[in-house]
CHARMM internal coordinates of N, CA and C (Angstrom, degrees):
IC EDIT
DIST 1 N 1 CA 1.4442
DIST 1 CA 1 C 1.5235
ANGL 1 N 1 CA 1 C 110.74
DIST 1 C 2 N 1.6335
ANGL 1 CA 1 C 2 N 102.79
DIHE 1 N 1 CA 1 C 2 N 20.01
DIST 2 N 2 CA 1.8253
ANGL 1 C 2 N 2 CA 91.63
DIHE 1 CA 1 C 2 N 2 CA 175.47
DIST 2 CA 2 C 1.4872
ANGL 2 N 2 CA 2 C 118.27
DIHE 1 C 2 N 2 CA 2 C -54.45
DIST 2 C 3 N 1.1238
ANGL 2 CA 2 C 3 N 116.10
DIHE 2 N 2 CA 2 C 3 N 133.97
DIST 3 N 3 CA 1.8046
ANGL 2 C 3 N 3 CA 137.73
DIHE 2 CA 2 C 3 N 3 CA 134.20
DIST 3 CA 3 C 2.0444
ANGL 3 N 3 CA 3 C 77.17
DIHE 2 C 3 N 3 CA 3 C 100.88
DIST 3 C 4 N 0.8670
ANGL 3 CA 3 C 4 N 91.95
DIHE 3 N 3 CA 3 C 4 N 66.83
DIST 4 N 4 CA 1.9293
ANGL 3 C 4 N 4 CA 95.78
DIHE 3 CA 3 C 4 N 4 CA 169.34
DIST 4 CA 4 C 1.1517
ANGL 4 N 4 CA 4 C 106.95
DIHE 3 C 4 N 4 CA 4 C -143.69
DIST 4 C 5 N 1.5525
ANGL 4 CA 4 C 5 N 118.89
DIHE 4 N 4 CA 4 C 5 N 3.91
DIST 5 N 5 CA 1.6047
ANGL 4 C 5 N 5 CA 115.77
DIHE 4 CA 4 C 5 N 5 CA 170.35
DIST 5 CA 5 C 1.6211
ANGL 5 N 5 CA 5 C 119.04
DIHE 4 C 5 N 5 CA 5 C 86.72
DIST 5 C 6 N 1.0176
ANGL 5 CA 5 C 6 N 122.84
DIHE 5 N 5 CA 5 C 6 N 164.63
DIST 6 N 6 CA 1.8435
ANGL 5 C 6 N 6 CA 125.39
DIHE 5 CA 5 C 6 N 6 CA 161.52
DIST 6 CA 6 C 1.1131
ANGL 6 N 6 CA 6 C 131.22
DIHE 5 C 6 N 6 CA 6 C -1.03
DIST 6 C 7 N 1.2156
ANGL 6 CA 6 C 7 N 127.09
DIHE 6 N 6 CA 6 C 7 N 102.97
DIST 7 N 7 CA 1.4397
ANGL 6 C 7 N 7 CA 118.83
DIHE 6 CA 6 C 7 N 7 CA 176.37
DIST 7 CA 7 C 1.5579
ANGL 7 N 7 CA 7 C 89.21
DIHE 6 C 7 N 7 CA 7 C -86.05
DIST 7 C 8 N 1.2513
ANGL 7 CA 7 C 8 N 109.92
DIHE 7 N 7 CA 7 C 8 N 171.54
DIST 8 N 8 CA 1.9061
ANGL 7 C 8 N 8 CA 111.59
DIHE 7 CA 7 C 8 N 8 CA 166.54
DIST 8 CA 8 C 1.6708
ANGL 8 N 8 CA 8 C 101.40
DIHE 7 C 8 N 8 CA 8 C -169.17
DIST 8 C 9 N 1.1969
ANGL 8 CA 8 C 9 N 116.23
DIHE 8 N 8 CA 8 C 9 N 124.16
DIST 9 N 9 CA 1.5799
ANGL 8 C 9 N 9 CA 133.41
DIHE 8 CA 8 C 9 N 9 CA 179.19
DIST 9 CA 9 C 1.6378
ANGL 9 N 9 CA 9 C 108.30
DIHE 8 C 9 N 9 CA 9 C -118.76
DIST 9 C 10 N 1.7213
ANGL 9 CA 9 C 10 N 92.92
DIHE 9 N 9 CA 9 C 10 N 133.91
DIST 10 N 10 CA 1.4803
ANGL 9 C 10 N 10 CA 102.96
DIHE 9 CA 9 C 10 N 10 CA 169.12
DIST 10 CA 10 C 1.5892
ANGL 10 N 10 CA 10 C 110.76
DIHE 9 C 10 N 10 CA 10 C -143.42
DIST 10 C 11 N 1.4796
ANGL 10 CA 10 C 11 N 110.33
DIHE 10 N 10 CA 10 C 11 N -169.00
DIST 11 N 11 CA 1.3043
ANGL 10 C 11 N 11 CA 88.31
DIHE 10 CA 10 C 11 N 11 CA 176.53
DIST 11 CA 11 C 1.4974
ANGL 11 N 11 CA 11 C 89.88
DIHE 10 C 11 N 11 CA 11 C -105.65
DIST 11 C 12 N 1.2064
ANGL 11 CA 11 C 12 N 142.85
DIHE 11 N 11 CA 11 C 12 N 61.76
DIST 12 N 12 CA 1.4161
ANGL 11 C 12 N 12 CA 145.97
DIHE 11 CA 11 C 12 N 12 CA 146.84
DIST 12 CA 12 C 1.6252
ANGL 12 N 12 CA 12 C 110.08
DIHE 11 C 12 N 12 CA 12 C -168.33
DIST 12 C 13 N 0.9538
ANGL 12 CA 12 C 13 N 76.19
DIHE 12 N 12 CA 12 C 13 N 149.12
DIST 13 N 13 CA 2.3775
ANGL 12 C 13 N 13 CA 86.58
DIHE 12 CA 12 C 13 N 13 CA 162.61
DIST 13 CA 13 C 1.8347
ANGL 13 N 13 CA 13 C 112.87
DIHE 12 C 13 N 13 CA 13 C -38.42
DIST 13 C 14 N 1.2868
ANGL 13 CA 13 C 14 N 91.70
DIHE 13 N 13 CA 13 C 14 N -45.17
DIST 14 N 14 CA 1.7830
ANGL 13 C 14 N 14 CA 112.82
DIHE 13 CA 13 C 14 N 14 CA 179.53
DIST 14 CA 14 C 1.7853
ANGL 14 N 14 CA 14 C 115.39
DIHE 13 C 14 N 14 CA 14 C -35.93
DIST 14 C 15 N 1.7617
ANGL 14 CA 14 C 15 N 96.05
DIHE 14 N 14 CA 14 C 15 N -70.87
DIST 15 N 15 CA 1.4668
ANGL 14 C 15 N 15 CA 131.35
DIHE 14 CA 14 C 15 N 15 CA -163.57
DIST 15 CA 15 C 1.6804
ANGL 15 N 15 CA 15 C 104.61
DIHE 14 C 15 N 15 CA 15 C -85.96
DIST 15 C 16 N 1.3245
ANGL 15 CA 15 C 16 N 111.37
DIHE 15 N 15 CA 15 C 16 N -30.94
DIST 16 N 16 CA 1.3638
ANGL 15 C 16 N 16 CA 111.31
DIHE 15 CA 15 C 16 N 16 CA 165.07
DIST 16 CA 16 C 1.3054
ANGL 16 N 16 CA 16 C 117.21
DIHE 15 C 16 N 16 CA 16 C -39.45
DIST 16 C 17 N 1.3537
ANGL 16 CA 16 C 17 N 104.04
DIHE 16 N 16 CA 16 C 17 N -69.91
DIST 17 N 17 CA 1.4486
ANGL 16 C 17 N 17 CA 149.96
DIHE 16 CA 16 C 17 N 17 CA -140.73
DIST 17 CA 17 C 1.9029
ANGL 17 N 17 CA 17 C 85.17
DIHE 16 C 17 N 17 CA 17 C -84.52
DIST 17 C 18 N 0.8480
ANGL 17 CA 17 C 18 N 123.49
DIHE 17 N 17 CA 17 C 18 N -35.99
DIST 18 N 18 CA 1.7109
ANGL 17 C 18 N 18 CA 119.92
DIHE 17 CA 17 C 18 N 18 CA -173.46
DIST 18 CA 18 C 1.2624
ANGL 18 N 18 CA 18 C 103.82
DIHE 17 C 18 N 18 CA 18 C -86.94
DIST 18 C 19 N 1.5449
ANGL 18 CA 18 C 19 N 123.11
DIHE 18 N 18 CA 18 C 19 N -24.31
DIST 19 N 19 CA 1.6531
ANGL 18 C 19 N 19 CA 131.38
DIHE 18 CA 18 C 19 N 19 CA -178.70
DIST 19 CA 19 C 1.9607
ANGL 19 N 19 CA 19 C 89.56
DIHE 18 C 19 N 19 CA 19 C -66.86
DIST 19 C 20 N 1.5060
ANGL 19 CA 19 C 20 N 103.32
DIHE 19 N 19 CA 19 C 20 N -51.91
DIST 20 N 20 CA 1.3265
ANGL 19 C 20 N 20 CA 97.54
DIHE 19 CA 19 C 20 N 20 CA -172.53
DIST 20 CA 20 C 1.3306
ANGL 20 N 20 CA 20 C 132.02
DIHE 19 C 20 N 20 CA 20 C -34.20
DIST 20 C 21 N 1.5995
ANGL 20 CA 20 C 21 N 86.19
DIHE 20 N 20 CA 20 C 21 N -60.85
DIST 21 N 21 CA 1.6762
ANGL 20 C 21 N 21 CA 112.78
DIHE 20 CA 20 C 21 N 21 CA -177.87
DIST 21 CA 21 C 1.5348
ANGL 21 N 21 CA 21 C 102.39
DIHE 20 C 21 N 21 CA 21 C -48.76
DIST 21 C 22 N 1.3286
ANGL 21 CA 21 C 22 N 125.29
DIHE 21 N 21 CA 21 C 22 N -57.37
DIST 22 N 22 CA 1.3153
ANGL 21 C 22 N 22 CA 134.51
DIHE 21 CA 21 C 22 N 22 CA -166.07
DIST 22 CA 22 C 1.4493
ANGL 22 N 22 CA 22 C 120.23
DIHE 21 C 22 N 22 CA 22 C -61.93
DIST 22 C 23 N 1.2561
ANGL 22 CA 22 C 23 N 101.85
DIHE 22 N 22 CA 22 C 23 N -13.83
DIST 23 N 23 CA 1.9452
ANGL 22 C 23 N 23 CA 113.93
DIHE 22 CA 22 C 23 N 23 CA -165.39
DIST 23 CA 23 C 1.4850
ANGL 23 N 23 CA 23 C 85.99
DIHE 22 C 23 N 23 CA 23 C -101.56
DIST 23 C 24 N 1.6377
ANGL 23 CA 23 C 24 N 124.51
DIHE 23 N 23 CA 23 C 24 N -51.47
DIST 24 N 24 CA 1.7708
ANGL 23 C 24 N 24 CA 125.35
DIHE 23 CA 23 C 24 N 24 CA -176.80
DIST 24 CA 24 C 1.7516
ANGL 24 N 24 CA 24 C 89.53
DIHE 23 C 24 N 24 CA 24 C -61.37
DIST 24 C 25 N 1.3816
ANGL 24 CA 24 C 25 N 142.98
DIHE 24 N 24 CA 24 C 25 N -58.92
DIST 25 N 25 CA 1.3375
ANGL 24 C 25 N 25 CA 113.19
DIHE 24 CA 24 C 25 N 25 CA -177.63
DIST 25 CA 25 C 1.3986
ANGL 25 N 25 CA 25 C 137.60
DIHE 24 C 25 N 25 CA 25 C -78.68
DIST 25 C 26 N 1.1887
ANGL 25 CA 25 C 26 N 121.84
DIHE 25 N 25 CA 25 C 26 N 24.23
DIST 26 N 26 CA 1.2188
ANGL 25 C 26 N 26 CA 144.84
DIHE 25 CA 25 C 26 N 26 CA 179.06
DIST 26 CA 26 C 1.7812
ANGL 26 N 26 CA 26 C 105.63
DIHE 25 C 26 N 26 CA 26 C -121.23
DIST 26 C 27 N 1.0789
ANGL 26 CA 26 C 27 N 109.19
DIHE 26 N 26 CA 26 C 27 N -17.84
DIST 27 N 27 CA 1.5665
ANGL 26 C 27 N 27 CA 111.56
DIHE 26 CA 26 C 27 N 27 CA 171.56
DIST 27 CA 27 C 1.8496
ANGL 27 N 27 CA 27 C 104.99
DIHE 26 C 27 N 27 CA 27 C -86.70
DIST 27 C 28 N 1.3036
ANGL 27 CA 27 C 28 N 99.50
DIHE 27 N 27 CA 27 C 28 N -33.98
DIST 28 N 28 CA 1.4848
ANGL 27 C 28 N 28 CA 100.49
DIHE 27 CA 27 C 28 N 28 CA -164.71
DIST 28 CA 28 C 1.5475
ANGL 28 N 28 CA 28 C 107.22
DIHE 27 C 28 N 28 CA 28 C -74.74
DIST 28 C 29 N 1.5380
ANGL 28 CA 28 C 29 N 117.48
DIHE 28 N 28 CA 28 C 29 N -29.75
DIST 29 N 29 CA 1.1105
ANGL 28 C 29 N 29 CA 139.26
DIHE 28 CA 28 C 29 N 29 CA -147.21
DIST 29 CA 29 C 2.1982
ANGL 29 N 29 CA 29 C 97.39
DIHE 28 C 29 N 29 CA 29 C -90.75
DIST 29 C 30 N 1.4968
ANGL 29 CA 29 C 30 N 100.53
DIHE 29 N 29 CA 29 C 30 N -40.54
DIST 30 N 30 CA 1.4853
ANGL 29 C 30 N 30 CA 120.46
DIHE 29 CA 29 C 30 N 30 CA 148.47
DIST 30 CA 30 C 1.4039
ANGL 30 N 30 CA 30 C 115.77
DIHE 29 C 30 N 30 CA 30 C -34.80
DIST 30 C 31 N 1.1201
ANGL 30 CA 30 C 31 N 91.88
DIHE 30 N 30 CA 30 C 31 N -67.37
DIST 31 N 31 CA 1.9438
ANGL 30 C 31 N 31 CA 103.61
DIHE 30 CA 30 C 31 N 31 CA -165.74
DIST 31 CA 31 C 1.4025
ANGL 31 N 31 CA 31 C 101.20
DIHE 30 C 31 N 31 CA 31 C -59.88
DIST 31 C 32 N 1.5505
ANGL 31 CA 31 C 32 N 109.56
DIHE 31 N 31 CA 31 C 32 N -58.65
DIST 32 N 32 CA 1.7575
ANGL 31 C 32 N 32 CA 111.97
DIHE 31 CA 31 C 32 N 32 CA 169.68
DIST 32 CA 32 C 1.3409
ANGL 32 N 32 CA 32 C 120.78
DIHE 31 C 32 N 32 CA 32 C -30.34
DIST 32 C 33 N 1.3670
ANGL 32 CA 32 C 33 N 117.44
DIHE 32 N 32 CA 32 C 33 N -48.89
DIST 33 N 33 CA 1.4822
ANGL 32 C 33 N 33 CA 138.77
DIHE 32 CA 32 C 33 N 33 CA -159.39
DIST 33 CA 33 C 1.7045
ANGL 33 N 33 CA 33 C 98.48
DIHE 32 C 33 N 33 CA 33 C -77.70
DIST 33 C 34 N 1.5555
ANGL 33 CA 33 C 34 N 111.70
DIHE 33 N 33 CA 33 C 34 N -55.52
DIST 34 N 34 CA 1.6502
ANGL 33 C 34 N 34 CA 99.95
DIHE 33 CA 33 C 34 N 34 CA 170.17
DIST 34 CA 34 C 1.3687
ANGL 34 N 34 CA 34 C 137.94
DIHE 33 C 34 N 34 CA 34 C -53.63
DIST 34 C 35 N 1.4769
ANGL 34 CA 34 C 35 N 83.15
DIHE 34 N 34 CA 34 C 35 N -34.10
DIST 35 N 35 CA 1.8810
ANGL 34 C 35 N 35 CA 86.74
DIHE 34 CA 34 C 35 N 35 CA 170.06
DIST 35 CA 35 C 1.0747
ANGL 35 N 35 CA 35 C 134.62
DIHE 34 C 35 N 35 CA 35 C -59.01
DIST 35 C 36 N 1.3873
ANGL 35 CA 35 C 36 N 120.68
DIHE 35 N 35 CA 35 C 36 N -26.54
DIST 36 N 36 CA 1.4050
ANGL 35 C 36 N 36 CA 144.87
DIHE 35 CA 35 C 36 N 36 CA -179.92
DIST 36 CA 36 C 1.4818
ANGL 36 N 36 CA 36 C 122.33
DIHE 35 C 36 N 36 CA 36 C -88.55
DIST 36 C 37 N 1.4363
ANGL 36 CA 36 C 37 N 101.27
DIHE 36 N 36 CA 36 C 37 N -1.51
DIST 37 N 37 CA 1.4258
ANGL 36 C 37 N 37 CA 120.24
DIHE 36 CA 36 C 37 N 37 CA -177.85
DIST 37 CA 37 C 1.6870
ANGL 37 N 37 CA 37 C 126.96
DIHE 36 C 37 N 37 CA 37 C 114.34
DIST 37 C 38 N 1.1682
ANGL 37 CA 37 C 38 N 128.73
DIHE 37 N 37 CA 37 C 38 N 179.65
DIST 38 N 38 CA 1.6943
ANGL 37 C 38 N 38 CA 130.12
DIHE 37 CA 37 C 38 N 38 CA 170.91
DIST 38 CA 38 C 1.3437
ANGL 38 N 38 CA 38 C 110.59
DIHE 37 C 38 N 38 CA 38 C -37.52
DIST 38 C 39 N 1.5343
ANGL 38 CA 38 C 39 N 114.80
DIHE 38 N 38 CA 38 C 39 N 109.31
DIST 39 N 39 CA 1.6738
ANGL 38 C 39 N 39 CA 103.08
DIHE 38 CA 38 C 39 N 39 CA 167.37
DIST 39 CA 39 C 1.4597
ANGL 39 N 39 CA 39 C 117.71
DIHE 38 C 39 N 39 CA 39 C -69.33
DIST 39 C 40 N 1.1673
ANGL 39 CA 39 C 40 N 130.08
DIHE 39 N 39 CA 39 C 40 N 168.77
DIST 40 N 40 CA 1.4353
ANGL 39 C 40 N 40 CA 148.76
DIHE 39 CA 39 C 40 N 40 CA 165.07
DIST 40 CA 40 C 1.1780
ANGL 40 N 40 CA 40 C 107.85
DIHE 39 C 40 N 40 CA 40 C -97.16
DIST 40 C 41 N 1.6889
ANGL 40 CA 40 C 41 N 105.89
DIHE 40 N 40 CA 40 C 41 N 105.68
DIST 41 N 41 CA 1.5175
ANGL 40 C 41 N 41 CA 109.73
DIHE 40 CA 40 C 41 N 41 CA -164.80
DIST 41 CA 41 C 1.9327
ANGL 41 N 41 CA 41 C 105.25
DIHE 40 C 41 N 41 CA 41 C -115.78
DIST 41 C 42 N 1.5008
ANGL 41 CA 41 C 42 N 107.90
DIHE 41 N 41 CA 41 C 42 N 116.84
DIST 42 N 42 CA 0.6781
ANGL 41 C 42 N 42 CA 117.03
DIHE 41 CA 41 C 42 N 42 CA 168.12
DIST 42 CA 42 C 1.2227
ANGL 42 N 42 CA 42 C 139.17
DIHE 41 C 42 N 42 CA 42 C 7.75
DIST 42 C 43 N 2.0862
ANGL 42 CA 42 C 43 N 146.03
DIHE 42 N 42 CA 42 C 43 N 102.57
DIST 43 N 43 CA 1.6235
ANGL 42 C 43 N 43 CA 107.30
DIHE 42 CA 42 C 43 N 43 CA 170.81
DIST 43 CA 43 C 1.8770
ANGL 43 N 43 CA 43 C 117.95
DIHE 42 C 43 N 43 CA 43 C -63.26
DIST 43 C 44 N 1.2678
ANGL 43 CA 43 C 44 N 106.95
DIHE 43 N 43 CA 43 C 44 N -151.28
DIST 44 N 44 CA 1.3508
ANGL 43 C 44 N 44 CA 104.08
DIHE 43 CA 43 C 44 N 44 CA 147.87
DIST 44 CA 44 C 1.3301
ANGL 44 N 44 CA 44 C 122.06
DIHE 43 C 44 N 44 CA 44 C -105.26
DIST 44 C 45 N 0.7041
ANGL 44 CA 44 C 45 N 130.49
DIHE 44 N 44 CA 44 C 45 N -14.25
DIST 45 N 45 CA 1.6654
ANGL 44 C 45 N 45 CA 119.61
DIHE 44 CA 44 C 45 N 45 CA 152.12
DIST 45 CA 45 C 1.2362
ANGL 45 N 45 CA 45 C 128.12
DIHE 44 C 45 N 45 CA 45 C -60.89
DIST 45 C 46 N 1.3496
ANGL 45 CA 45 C 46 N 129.23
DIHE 45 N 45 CA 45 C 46 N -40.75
DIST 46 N 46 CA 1.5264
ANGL 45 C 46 N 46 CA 126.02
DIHE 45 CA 45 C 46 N 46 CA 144.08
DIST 46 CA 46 C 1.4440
ANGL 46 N 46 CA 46 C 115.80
DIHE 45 C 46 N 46 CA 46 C -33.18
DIST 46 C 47 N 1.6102
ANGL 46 CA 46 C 47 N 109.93
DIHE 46 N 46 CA 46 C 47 N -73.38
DIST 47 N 47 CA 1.5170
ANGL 46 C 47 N 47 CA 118.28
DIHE 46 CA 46 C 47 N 47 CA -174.85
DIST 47 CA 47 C 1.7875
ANGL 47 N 47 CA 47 C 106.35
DIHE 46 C 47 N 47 CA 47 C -40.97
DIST 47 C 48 N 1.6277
ANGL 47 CA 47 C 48 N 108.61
DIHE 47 N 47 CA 47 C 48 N -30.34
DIST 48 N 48 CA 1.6255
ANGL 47 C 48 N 48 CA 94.11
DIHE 47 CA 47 C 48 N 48 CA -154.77
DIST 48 CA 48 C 1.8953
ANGL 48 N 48 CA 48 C 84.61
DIHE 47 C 48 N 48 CA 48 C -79.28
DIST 48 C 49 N 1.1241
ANGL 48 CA 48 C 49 N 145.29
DIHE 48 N 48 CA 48 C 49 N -53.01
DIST 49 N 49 CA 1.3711
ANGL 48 C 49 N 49 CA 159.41
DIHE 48 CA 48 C 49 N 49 CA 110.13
DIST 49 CA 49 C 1.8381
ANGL 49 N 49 CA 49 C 94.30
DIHE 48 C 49 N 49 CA 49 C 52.22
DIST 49 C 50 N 1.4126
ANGL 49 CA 49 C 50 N 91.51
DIHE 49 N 49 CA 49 C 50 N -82.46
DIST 50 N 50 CA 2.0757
ANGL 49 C 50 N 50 CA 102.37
DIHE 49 CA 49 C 50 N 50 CA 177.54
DIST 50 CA 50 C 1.3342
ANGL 50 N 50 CA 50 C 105.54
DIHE 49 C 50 N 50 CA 50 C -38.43
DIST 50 C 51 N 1.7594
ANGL 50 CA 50 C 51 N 99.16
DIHE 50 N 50 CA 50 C 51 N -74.41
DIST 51 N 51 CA 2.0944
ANGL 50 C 51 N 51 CA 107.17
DIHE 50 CA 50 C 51 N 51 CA -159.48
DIST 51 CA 51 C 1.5310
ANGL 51 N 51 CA 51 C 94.88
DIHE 50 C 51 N 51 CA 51 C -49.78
DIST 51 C 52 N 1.4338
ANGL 51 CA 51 C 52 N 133.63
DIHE 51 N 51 CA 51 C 52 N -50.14
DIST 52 N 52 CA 1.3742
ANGL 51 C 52 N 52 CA 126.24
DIHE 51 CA 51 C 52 N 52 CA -146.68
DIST 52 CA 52 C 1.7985
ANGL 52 N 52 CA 52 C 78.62
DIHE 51 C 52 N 52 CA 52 C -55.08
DIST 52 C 53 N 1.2397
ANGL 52 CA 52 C 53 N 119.10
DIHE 52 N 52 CA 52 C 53 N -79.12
DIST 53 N 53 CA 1.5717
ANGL 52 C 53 N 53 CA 125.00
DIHE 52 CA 52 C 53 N 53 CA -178.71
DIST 53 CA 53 C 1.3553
ANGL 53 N 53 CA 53 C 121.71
DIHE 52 C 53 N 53 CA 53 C -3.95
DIST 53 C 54 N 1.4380
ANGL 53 CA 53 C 54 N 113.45
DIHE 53 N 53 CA 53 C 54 N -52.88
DIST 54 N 54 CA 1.1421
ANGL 53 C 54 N 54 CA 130.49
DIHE 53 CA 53 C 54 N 54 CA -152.19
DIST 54 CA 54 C 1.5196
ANGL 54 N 54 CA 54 C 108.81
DIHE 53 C 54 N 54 CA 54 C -127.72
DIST 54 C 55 N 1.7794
ANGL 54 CA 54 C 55 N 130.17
DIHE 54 N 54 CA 54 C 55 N 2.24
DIST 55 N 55 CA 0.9381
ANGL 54 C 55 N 55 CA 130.18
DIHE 54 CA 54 C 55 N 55 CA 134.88
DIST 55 CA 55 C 1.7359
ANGL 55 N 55 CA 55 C 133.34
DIHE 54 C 55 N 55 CA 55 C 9.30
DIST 55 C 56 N 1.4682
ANGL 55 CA 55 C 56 N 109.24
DIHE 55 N 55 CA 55 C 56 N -59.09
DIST 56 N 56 CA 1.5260
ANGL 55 C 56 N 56 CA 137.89
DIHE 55 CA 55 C 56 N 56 CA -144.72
DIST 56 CA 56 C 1.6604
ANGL 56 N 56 CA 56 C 102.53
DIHE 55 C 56 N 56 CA 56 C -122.54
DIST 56 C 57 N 1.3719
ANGL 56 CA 56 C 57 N 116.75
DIHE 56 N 56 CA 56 C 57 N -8.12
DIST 57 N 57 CA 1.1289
ANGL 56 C 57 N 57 CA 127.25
DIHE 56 CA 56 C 57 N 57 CA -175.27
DIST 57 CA 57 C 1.6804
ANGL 57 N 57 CA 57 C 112.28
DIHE 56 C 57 N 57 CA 57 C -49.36
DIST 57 C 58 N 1.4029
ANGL 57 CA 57 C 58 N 110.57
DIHE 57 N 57 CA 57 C 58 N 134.78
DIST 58 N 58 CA 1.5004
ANGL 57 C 58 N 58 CA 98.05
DIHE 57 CA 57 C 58 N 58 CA -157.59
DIST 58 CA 58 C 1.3387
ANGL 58 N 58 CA 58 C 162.93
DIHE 57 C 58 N 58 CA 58 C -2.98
DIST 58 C 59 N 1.7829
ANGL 58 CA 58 C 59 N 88.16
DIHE 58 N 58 CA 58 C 59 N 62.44
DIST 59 N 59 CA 1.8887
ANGL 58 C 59 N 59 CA 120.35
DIHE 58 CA 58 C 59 N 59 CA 176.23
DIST 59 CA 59 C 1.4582
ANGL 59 N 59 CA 59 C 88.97
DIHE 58 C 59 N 59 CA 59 C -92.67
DIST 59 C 60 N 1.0098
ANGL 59 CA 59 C 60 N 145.09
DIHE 59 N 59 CA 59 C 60 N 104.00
DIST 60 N 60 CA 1.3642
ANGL 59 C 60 N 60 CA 147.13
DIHE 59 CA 59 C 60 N 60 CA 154.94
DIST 60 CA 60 C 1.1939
ANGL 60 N 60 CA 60 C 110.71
DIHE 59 C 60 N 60 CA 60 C -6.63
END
COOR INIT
IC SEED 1 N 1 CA 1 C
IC BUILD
């Protein structure tokens, strides 16, 4: 499936479809970020730092 873009899986049409949205604003938000110069990219210890945070992220 090279150069066909995003795959995105959920367990509905719904949650798919919101992974989508979320991956296109995090791409856009990229592109923003290059323009402005070298991003500051995360280690993994930072990154592990975020998910723990955000783990729970809209589970009611």
């Amino acid at each position: 499936m090279s150069n066909h873009g995003q795959v995105a899986f959920g367990e509905n049409l719904e949650s798919a479809f919101e992974l989508a949205e979320e991956l296109e604003n995090i791409c856009h938000q990229y592109i923003n970020t290059i323009k402005l110069g070298e991003p500051k990219i995360l280690s993994s210890s930072e990154m592990d730092v975020i998910l723990e945070k955000v783990k729970n992220y809209k589970k009611g």
